[in-house]
Backbone bond lengths (Angstrom), bond angles and torsions (degrees), N, CA, C in turn:
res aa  C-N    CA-C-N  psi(-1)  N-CA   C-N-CA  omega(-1)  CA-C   N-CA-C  phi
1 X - - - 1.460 - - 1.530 110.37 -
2 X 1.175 90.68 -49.52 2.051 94.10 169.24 1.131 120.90 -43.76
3 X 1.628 116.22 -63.47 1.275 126.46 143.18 1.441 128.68 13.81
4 X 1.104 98.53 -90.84 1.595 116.00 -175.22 1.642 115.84 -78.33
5 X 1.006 108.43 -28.18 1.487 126.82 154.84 1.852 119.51 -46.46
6 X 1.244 119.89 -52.45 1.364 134.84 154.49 1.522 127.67 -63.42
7 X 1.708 113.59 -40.89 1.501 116.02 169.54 1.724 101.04 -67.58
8 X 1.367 124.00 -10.26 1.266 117.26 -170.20 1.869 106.95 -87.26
9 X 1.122 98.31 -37.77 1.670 123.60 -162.20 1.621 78.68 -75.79
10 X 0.965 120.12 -84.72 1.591 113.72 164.36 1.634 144.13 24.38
11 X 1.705 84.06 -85.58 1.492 125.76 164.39 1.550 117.67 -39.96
12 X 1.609 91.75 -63.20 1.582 125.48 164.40 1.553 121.31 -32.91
13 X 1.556 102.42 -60.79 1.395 108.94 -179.15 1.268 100.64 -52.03
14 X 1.444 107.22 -67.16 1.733 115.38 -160.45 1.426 103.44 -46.17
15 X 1.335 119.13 -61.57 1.063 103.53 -170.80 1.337 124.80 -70.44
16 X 1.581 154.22 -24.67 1.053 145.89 106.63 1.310 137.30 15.07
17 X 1.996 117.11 -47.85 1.222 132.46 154.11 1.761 126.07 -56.88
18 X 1.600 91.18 -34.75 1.682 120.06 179.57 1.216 90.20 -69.84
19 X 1.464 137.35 -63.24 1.881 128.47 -140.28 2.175 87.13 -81.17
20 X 1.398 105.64 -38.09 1.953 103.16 -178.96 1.087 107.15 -63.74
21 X 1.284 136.13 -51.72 1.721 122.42 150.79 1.433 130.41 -4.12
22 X 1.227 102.05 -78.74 1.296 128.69 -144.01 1.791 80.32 -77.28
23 X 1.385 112.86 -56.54 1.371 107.26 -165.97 1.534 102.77 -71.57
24 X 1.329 127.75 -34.95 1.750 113.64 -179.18 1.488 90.07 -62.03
25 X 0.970 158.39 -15.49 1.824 137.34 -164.55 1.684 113.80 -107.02
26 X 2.060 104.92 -23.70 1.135 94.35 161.27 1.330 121.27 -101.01
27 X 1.469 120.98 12.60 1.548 113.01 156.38 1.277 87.97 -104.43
28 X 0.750 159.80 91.24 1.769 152.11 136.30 1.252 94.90 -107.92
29 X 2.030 125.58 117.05 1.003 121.10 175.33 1.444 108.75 -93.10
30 X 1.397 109.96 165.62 1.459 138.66 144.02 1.140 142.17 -75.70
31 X 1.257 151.50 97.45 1.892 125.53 148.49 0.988 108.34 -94.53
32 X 1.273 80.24 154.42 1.847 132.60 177.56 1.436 109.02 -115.86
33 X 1.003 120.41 59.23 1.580 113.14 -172.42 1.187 127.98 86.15
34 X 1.209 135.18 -90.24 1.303 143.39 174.98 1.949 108.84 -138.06
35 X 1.232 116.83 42.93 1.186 142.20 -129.58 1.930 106.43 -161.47
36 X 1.047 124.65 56.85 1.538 129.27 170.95 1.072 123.79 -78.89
37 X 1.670 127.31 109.09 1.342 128.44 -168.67 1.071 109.41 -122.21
38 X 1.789 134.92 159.98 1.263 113.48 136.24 1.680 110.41 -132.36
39 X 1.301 117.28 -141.89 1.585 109.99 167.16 0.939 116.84 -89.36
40 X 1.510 127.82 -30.06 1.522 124.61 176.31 1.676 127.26 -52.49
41 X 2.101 101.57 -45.76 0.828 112.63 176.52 1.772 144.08 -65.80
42 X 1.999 83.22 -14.22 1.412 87.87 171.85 1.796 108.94 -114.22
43 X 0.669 109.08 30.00 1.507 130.32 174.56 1.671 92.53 -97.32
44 X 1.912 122.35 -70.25 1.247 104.61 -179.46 1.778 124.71 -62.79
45 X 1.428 100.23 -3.02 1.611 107.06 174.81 1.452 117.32 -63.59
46 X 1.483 87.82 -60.57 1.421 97.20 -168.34 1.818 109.39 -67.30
47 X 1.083 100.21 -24.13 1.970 112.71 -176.45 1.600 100.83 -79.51
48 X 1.432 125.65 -28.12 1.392 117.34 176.35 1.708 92.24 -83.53
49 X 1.557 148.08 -57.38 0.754 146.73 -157.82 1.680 100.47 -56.75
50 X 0.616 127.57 -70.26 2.038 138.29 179.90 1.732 100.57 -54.90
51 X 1.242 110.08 -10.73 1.695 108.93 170.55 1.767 98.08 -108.27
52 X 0.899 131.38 -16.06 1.582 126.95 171.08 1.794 92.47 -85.77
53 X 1.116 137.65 -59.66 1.413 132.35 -177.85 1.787 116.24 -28.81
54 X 1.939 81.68 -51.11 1.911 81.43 -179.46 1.018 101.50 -62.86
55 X 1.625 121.93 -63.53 1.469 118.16 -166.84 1.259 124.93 -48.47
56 X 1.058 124.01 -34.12 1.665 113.27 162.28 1.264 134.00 -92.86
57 X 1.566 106.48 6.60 1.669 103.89 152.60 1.934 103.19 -74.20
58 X 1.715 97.52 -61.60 1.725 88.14 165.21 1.260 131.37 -19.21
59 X 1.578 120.72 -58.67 1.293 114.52 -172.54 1.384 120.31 -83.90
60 X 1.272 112.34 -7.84 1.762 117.65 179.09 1.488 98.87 -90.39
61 X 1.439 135.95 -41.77 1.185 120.88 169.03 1.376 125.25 -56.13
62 X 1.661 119.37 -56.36 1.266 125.70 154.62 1.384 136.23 -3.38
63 X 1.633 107.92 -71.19 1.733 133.66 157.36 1.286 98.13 -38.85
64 X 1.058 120.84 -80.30 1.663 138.06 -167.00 1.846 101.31 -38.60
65 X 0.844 91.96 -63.60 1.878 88.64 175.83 1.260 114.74 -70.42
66 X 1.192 128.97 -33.02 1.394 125.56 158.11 1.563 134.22 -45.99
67 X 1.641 108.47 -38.87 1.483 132.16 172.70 1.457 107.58 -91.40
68 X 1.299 118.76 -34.13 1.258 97.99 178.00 1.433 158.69 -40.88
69 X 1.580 87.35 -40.09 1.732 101.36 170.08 1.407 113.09 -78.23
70 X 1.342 133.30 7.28 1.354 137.22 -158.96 1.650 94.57 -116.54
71 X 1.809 118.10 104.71 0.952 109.58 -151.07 1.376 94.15 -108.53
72 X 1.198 138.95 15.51 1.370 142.04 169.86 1.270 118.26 -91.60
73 X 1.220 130.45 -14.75 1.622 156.95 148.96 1.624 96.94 -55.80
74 X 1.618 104.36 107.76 1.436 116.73 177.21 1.973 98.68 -53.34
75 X 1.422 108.49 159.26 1.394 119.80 167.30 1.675 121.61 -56.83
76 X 1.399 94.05 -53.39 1.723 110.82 167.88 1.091 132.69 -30.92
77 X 1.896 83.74 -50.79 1.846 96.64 -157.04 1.500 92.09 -107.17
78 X 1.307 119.81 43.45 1.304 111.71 -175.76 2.247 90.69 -134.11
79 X 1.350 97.66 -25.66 1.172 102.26 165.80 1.650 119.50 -103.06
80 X 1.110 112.60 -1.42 1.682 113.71 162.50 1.423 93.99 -81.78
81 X 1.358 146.68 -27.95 1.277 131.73 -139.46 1.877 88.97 -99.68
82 X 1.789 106.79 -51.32 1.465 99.50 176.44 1.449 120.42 -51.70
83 X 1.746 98.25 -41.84 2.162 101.05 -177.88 1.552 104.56 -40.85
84 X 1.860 111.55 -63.37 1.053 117.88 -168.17 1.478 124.35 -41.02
85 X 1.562 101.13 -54.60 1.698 100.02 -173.04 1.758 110.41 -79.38
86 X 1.175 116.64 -28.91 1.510 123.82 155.22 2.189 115.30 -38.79
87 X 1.194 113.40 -56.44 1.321 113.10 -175.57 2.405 102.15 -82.66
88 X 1.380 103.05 -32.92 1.240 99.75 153.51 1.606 137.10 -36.18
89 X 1.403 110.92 -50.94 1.147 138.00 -172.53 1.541 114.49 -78.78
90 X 1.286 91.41 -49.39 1.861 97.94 165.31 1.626 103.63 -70.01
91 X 1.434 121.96 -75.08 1.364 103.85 -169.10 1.845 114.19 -51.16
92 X 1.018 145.69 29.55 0.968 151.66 -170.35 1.726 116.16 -125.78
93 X 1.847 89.54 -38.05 1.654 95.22 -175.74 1.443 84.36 -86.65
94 X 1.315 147.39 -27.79 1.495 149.03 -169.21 1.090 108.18 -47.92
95 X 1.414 121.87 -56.69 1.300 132.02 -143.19 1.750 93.58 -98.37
96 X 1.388 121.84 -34.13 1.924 108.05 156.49 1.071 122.83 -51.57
97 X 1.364 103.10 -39.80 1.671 110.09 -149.98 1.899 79.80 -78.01
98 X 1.406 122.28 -39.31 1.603 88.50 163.22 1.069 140.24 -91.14
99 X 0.677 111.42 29.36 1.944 114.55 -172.84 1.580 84.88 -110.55
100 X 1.478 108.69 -46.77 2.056 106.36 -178.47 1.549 103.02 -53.91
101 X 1.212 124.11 -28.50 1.540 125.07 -143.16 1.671 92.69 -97.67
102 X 1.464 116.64 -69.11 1.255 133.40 -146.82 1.801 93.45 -114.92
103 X 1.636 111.96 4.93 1.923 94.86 -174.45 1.190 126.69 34.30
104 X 1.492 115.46 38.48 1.628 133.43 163.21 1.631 106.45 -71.22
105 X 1.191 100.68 147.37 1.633 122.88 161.50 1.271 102.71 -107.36
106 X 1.148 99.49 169.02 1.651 119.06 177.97 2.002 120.94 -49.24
107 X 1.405 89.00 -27.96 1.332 111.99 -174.78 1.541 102.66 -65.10
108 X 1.506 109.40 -57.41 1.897 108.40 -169.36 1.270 99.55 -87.79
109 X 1.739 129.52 -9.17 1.348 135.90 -173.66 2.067 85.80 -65.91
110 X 1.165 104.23 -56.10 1.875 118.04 -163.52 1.311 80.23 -51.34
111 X 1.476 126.30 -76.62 1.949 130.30 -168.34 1.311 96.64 -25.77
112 X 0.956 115.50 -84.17 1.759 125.98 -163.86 1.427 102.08 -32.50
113 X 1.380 132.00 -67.71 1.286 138.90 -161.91 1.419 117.53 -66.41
114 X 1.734 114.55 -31.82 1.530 121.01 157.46 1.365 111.43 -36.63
115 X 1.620 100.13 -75.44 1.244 112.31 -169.46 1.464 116.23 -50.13
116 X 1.385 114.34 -50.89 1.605 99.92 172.06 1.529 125.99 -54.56
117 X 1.468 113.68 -50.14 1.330 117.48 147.28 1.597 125.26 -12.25
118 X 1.484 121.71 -48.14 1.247 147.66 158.05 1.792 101.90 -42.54
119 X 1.291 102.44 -79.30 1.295 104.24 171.27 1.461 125.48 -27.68
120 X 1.166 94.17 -62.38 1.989 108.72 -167.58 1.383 95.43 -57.64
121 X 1.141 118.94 -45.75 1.424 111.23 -147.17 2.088 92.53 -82.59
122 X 0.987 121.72 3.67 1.256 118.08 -168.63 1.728 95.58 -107.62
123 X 1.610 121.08 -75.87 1.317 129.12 169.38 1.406 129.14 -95.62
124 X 1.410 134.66 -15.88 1.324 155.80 -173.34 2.093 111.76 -95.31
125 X 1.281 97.32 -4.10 1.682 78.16 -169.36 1.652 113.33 -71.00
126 X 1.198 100.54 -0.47 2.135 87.00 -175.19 1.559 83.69 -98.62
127 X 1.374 151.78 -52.45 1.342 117.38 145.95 1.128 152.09 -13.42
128 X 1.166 111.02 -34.96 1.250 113.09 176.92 1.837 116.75 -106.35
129 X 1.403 105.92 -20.71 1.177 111.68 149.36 1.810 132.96 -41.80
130 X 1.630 89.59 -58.20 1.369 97.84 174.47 1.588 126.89 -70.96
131 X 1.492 111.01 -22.53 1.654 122.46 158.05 1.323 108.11 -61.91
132 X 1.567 142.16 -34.71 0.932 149.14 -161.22 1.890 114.72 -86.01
133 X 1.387 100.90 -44.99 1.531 122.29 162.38 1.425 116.67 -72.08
134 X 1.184 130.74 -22.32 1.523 122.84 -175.55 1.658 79.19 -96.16
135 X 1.161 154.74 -55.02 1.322 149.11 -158.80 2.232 95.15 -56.70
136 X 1.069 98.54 -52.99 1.863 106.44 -179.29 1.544 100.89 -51.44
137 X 1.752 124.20 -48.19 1.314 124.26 -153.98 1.543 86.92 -63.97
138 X 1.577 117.18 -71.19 1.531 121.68 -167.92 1.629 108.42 -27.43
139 X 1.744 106.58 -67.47 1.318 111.66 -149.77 1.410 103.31 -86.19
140 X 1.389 141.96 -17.19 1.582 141.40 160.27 1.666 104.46 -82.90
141 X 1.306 142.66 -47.61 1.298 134.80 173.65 1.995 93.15 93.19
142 X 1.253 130.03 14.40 1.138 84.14 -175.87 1.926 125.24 -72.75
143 X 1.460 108.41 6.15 1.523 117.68 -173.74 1.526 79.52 -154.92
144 X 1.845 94.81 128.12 1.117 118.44 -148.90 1.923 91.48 -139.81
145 X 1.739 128.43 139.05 1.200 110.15 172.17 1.244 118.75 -58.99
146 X 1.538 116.98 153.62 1.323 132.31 -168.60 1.112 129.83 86.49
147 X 1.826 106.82 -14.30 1.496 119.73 -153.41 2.041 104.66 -70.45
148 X 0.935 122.00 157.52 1.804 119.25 163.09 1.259 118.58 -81.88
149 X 0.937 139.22 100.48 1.375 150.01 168.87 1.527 128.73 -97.94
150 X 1.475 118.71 135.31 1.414 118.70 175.99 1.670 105.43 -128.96
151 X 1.652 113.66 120.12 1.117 120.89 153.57 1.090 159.88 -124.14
152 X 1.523 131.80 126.17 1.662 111.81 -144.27 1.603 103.11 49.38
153 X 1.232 119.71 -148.81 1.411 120.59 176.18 1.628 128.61 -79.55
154 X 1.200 111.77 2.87 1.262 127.74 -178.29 1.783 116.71 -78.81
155 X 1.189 151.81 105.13 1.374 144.77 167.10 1.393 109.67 -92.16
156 X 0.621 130.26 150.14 1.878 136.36 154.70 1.194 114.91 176.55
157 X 1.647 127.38 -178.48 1.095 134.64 165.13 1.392 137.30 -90.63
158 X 1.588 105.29 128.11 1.693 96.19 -171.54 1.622 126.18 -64.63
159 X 1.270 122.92 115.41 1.573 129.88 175.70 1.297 125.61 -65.55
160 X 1.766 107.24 -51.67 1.031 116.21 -175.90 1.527 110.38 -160.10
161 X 1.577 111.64 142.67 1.120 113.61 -179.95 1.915 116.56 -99.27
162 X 0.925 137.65 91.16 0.950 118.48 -152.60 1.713 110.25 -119.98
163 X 1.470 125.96 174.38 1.727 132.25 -142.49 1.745 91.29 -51.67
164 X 1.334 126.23 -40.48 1.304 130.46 -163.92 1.455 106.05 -124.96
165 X 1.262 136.29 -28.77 1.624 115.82 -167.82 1.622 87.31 -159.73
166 X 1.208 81.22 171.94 1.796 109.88 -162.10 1.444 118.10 -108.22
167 X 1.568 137.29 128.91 1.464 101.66 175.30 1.251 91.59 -118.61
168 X 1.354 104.93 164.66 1.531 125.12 175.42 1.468 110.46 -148.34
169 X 1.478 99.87 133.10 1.522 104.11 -174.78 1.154 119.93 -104.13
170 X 1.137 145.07 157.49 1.468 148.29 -140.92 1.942 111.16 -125.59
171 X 1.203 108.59 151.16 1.700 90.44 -174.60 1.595 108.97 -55.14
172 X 1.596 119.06 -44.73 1.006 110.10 146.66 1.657 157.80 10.81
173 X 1.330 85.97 -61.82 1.342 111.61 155.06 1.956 99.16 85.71
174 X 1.360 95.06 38.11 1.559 124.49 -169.96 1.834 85.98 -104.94
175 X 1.426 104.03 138.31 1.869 111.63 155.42 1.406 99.84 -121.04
176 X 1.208 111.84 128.76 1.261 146.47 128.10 1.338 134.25 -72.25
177 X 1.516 105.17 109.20 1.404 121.70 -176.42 1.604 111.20 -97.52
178 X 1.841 99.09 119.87 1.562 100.04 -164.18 1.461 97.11 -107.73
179 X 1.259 138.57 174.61 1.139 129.47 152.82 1.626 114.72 -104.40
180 X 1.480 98.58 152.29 1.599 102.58 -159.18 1.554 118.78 -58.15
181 X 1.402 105.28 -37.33 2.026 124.93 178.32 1.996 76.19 -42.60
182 X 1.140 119.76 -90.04 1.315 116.54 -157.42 1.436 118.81 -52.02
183 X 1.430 134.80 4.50 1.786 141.20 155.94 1.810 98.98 -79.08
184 X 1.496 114.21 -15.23 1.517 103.73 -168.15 1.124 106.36 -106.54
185 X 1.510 117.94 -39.57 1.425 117.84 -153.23 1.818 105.97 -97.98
186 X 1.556 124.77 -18.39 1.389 143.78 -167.14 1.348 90.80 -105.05
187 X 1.123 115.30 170.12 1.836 151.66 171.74 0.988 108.33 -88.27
188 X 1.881 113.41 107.86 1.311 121.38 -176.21 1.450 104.36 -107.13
189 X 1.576 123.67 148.21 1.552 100.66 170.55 1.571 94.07 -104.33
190 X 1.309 138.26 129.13 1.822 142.22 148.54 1.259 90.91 -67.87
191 X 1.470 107.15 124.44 1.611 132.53 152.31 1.151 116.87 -73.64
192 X 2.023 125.69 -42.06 1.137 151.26 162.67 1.070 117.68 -53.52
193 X 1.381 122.42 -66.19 1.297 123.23 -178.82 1.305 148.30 -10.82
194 X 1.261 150.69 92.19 1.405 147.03 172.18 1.363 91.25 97.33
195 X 1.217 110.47 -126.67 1.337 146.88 -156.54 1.828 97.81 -56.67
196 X 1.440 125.07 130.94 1.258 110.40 -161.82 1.932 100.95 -78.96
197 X 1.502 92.43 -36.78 1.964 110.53 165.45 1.524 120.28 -57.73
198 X 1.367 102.08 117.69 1.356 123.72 168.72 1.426 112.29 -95.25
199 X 1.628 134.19 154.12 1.075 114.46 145.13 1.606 117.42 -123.28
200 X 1.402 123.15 149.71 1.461 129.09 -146.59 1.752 91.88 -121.80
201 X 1.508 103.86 116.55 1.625 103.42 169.31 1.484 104.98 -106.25
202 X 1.267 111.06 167.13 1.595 125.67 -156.76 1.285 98.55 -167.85
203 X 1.886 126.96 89.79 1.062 140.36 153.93 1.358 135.24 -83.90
204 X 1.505 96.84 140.38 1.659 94.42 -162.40 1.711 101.24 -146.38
205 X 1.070 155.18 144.75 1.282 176.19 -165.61 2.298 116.03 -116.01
206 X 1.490 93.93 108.59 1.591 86.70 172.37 1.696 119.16 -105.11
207 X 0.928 154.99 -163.05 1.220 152.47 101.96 0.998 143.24 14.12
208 X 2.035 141.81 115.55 0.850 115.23 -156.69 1.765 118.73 -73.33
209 X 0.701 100.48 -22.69 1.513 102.52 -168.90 1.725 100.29 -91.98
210 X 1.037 118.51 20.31 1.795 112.43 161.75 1.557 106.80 -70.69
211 X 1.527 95.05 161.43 1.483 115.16 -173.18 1.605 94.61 -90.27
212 X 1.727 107.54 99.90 0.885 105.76 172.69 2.021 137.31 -49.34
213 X 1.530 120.25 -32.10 1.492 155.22 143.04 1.532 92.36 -28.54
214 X 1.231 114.66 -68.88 1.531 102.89 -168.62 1.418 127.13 -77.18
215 X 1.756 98.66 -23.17 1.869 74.65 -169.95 1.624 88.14 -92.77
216 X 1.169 124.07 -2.42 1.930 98.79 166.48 1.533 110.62 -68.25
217 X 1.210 121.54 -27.37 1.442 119.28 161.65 1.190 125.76 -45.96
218 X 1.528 111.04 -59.41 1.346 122.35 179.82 1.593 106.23 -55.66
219 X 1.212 126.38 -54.21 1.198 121.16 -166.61 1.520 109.60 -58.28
220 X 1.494 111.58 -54.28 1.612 107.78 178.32 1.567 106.91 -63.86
221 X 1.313 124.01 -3.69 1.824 109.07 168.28 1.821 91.39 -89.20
222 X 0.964 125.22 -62.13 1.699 124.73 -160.97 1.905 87.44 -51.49
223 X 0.946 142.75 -43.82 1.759 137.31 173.40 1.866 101.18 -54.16
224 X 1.064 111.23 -38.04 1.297 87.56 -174.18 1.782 141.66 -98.29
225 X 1.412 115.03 120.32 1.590 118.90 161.11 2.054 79.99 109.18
226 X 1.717 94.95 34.47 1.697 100.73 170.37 1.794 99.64 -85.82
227 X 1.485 123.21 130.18 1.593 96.65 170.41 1.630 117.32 -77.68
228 X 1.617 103.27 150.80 1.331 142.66 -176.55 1.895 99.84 78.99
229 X 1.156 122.82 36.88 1.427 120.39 179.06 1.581 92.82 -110.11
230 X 1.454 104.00 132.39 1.530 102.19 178.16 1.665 122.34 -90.61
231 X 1.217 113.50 136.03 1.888 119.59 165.16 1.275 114.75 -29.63
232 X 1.501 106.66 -69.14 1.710 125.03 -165.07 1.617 77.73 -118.63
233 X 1.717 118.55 161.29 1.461 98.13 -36.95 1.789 100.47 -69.54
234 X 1.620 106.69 139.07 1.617 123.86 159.20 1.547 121.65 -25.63
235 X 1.301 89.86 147.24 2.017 96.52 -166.94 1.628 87.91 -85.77
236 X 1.516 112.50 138.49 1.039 127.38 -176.94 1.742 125.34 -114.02
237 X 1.257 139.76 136.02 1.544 128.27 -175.25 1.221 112.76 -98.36
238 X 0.998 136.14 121.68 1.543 135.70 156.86 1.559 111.87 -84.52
239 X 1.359 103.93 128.87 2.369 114.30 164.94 1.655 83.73 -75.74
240 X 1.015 136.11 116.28 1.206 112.44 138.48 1.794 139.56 -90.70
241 X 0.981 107.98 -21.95 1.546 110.26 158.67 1.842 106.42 171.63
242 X 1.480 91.00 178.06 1.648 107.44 -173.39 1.415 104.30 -86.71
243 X 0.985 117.13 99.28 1.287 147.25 176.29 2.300 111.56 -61.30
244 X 0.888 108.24 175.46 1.388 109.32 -160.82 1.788 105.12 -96.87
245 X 1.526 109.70 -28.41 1.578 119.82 174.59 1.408 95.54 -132.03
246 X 1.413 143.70 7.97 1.814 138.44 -167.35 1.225 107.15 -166.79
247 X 1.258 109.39 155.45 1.492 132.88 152.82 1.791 119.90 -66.04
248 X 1.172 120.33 70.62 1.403 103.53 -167.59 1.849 118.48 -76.88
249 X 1.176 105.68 135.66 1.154 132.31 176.04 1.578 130.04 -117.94
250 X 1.335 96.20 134.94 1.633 93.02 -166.68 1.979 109.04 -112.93
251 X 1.378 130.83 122.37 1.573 133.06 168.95 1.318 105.58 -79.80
252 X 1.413 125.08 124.58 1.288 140.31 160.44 1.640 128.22 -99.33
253 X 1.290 118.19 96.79 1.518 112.69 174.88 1.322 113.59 -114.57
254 X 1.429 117.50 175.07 1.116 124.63 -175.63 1.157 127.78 -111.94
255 X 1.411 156.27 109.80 1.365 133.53 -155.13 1.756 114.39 -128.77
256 X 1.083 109.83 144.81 1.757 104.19 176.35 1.298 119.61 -82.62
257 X 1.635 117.40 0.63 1.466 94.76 174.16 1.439 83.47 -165.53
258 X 1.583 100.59 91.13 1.630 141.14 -166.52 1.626 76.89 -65.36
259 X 1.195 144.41 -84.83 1.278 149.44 -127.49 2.011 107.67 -51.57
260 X 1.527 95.21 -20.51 1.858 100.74 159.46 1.343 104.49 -86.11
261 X 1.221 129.11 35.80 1.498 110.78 -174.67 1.699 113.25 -67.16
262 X 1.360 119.02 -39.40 1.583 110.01 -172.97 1.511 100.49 -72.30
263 X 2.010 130.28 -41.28 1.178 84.22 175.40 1.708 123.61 -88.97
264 X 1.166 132.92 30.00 1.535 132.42 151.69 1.564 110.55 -70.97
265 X 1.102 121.94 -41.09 1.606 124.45 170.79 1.531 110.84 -76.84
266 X 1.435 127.96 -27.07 1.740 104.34 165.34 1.446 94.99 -77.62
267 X 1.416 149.93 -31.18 1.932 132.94 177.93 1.456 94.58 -51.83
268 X 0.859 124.40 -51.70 1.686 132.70 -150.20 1.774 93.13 -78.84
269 X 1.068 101.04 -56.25 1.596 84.59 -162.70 2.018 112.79 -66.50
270 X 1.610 103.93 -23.52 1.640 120.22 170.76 1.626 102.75 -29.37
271 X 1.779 82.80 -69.95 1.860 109.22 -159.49 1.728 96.46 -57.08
272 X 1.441 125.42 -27.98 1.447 111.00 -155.03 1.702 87.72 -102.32
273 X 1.220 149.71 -11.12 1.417 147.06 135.93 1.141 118.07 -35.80
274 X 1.334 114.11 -58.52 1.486 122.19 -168.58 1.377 96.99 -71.23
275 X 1.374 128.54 -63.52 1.568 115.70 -163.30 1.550 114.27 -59.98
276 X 1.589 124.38 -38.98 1.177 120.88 -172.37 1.449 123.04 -61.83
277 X 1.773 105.31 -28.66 0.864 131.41 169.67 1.969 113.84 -53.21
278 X 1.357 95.69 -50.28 1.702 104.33 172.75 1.287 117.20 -64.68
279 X 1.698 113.76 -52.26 1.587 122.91 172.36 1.408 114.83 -80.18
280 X 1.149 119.06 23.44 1.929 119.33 172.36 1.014 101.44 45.42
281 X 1.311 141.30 56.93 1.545 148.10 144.27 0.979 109.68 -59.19
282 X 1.817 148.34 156.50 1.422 127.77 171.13 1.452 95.67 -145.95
283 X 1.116 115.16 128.55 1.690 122.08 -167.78 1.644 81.63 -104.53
284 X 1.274 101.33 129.07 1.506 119.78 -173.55 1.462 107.29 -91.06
285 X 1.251 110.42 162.03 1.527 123.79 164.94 1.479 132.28 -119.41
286 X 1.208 130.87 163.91 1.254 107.77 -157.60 1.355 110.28 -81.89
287 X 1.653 144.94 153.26 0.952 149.93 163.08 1.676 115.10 -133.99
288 X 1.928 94.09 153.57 1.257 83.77 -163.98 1.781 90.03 -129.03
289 X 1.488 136.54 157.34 1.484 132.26 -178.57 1.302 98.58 -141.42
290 X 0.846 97.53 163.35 1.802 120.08 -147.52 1.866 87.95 -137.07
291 X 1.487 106.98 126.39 1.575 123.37 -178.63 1.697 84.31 -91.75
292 X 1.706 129.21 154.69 1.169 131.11 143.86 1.610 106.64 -114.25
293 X 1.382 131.50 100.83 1.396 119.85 132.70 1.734 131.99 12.70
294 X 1.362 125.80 102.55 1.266 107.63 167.47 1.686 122.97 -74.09
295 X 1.172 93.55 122.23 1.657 103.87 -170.21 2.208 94.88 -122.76
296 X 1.243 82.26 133.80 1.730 104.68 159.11 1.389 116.96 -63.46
297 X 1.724 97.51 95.38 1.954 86.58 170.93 1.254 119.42 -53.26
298 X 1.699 118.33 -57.84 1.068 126.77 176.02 1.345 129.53 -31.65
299 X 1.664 110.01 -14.22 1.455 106.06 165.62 1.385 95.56 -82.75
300 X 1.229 121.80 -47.03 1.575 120.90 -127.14 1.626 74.56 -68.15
301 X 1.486 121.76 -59.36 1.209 118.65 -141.20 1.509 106.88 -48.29
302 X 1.441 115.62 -43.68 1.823 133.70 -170.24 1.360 98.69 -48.18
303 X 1.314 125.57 -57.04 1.319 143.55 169.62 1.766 124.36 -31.52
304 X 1.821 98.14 -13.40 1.595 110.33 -140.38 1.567 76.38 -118.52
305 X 1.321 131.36 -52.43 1.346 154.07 168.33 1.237 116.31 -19.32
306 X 1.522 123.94 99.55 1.954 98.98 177.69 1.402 105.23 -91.60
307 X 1.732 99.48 171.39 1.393 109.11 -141.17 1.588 89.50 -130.85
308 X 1.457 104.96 154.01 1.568 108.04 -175.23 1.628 84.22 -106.20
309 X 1.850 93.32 163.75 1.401 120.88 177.28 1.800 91.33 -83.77
């Protein structure tokens, strides 16, 4: 019993000697300048950093269920408000997790960030551009989630706005990942935007000899009892001018939720087929005629004739 009692005390030491080891080597600091590290300390860095990550997914979900039922709180600004306190929360656990890591103050925290700054501005600036533009989208709103958007040739709906790029999904049901510099710096059209009324033109060209009286008729009947086309304000026709093979003419309606605009223009364009079709309207095509000169074959041909010496 003694015995084993002593191989234990033993055991003990060693291992005891093993755990003072291990711990003198992971506090054993370093400098680097003005810069004191060791392994322990960035062990609690990185372990506070991945504990600020949860916590601010926590707290952005949190908010979010909190605002949710509150239906007078735009959609947008209910997800700018989670982004915001979400990237809050991280830059917050960031700045422990270095001071835990590297025992920085604010002072070598500023150094560090110059210098990267240094960086960006050398290979990083469309990075940092696009961190810079998703920060404008949140806090100006002019593209907001859910919003309708068309760019370059791309339309869809915005999903998500996120630290660097944007997605937007397509009727398709395609995402496209944009980066934010290009929502700021390019020509966006908002379908959403402002005013919930859009108005949707739809130009089209007939024949010269159509009854001009009628097809503005026709057009304001093919506009009407189209869905999402509005009553007030009334679908309106524009002549716009004499065209080179047509009369071009332009239909103006108004719609409350512009962001269907192409399919309100395939209803519209159906109804304005079908009726012209009933009222013998004839949407022309282009043609082109060719004048011939009267010319003397009988020369040409003599001309064509070879001739002896």
């Amino acid at each position: 019993m003694m015995a084993e009692f002593a191989n234990f005390l033993l055991f003990w030491q060693d291992f005891t000697d093993v755990l003072a080891r291990v711990w003198a080597y992971l506090t054993q600091q370093f400098t680097f300048g003005r810069i004191t590290v060791s392994v322990s300390s960035v062990i609690v860095g990185v372990a506070v950093f991945i504990v600020a990550l949860l916590v601010a997914r926590a707290v952005s979900t949190l908010i979010e269920r909190r605002i949710e039922s509150r239906h007078h709180i735009d959609p947008g600004l209910r997800y700018t408000i989670c982004r915001l306190a979400k990237y809050l929360v991280i830059m917050i656990g960031t700045l422990v997790a270095l001071k835990q890591a590297f025992a920085l103050d604010l002072t070598s925290i500023a150094v560090i960030f110059t210098a990267l700054s240094v960086g960006i501005g050398f290979g990083l600036q469309y990075i940092a551009a696009d961190i810079a533009s998703g920060f404008i989208l949140l806090f100006e709103r002019p593209i907001r989630v859910g919003d309708r958007i068309t760019i370059g040739e791309d339309e869809g709906d915005v999903q998500s706005i996120n630290l660097r790029t944007t997605i937007v999904t397509t009727n398709d049901r395609i995402a496209i990942i944009v980066p934010n510099s290009k929502l700021i710096s390019q020509r966006v059209v908002n379908w959403s935007y402002g005013d919930p009324r859009a108005r949707i033109a739809i130009e089209i060209g007939v024949a010269y000899d159509s009854d001009v009286d009628l097809v503005t008729t026709t057009l304001i009947d093919a506009a009407k009892n189209v869905a999402n086309v509005l009553v007030d304000p009334q679908p309106r026709v524009q002549f716009l001018k004499f065209g080179d093979y047509s009369l071009d003419f332009r239909l103006l309606v108004w719609s409350n939720l512009p962001r269907r605009h192409v399919q309100i223009r395939s209803d519209i364009n159906y109804r304005i087929t079908q009726l012209f079709r009933e009222r013998s309207i004839t949407i022309p095509y282009p043609t082109q005629e060719f004048l011939m000169k009267n010319v003397d074959t009988r020369d040409e041909q003599s001309n064509l004739l070879p001739t002896s010496d």
